[in-house]
Structure formats: structure tokens, C-alpha cells
DRENROTI-290022 format. One record per residue: x, y, z of N, C-alpha, C in turn. Coordinates in steps of 0.02 Angstrom, whole numbers, padded with zeros to 5 digits, always signed. Layout:
residues N
XYZXYZXYZ ...
***
This chain:
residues 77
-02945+01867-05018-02907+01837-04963-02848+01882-04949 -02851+01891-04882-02773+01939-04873-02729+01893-04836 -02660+01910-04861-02610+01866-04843-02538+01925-04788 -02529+01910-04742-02498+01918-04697-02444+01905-04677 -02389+01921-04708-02299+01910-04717-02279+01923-04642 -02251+01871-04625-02225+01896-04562-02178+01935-04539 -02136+01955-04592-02084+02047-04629-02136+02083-04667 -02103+02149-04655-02134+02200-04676-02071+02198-04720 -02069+02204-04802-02023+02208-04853-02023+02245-04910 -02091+02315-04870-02080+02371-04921-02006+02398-04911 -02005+02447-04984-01953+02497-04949-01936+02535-04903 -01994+02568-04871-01965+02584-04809-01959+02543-04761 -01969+02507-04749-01983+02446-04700-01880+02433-04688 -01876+02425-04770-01800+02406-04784-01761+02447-04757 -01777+02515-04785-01734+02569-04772-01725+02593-04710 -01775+02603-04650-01780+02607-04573-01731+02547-04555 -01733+02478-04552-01718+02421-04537-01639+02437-04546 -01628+02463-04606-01541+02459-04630-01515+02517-04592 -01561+02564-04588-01523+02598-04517-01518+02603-04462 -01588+02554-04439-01554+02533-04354-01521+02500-04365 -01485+02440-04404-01428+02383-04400-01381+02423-04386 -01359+02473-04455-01309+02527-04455-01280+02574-04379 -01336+02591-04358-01323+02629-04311-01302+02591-04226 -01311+02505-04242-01295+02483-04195-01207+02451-04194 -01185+02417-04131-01124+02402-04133-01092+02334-04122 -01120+02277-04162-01137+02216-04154-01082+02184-04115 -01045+02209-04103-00989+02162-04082-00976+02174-03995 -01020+02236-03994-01040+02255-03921-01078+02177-03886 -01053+02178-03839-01098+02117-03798-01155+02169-03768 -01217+02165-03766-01268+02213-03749-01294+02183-03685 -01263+02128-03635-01281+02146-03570-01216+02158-03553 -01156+02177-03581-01104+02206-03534-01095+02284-03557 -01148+02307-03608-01153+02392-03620-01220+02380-03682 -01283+02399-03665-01327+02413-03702-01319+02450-03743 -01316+02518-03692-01309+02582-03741-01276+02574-03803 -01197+02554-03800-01145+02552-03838-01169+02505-03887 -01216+02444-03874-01225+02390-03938-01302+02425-03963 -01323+02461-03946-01368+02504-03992-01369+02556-04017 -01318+02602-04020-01302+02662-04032-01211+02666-04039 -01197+02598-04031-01124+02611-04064-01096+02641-04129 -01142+02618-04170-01136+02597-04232-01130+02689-04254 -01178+02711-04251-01199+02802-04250-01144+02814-04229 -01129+02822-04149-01067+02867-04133-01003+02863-04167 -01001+02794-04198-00929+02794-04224-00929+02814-04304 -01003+02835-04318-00987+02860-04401-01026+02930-04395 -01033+02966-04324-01046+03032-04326-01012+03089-04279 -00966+03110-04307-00935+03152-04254-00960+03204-04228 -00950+03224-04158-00973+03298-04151-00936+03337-04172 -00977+03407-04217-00940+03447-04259-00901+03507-04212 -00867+03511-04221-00830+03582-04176-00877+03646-04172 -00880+03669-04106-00931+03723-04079-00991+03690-04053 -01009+03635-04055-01040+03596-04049-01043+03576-03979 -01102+03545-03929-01075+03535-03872-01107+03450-03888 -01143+03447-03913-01191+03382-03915-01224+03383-04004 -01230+03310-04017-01254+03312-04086-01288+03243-04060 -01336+03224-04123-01396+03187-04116-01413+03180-04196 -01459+03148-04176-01500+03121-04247-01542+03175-04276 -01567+03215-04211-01624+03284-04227-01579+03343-04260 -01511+03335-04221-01447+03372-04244-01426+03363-04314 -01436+03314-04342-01433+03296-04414-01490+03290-04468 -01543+03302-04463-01599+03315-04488-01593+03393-04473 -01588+03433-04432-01587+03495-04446-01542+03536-04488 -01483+03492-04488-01432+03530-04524-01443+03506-04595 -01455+03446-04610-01474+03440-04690-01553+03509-04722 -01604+03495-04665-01643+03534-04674-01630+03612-04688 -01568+03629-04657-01578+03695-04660-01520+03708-04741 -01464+03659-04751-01450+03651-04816-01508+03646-04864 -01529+03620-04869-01592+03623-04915-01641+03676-04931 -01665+03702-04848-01676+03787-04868-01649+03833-04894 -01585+03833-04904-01531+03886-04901-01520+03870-04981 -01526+03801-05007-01498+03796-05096-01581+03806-05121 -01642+03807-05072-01695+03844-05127-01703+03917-05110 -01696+03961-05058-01686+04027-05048-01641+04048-05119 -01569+04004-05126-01540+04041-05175-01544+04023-05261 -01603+03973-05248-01617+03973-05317-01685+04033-05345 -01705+04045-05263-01768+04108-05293-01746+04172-05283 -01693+04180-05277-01654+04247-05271-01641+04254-05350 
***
């Protein structure tokens, strides 16, 4: 018999979930600014870095990514 939870309450399930909450801005009224009550939450705990013209989420996955290349390059050096 399969049983059918109406949450998904793996860990990732959790972990995705805790960062759209995070990245939103609850206190935003979201028909007097959508944008701002779904993406508040992000802008106010990610700054754009200087030299920078625009940053993003893809903007932050690349820069951890390329940290990560850069500490195994210098562990095979």
C-alpha cells in the first residue's frame, strides 16, 4: 500500500522550502509590491559586491563555485 503525505518532508524538500521563506519579505503586502514580498527577503541579506553592476542567485553559485575550484587547483599544485 502506498501512502501519500500531503508535504513533501524530505530534506530537501525542507531545505528548498527554508529558502524560499528566507528569501521572501513577509511583511511586504504582496498586492501593494509582489516583487518586494518575494524577493525581499534575498535583497536585504545580499548585497551587490563593488565592481559589480548586478548580482543574482546564478551570481552566487558562481562565485562559491569558482572558490571551490580554486581551494582544489591549490590542493593539486
Amino acid at each position: 500500500i502506498l501512502c501519500f503525505s500531503a508535504y513533501c518532508v524530505t530534506p530537501a524538500c525542507i531545505t528548498v522550502s527554508s529558502m524560499l521563506i528566507n528569501s521572501m519579505d513577509l511583511s511586504v503586502n504582496p498586492c501593494e509590491d509582489f516583487y518586494r514580498y518575494t524577493c525581499g527577503g534575498w535583497i536585504n541579506s545580499h548585497v551587490i559586491p563593488s565592481g559589480e553592476a548586478r548580482w543574482g542567485t546564478f551570481s552566487e553559485l558562481w562565485k562559491s563555485n569558482q572558490e571551490v575550484m580554486k581551494r582544489l587547483i591549490g590542493k593539486s599544485l
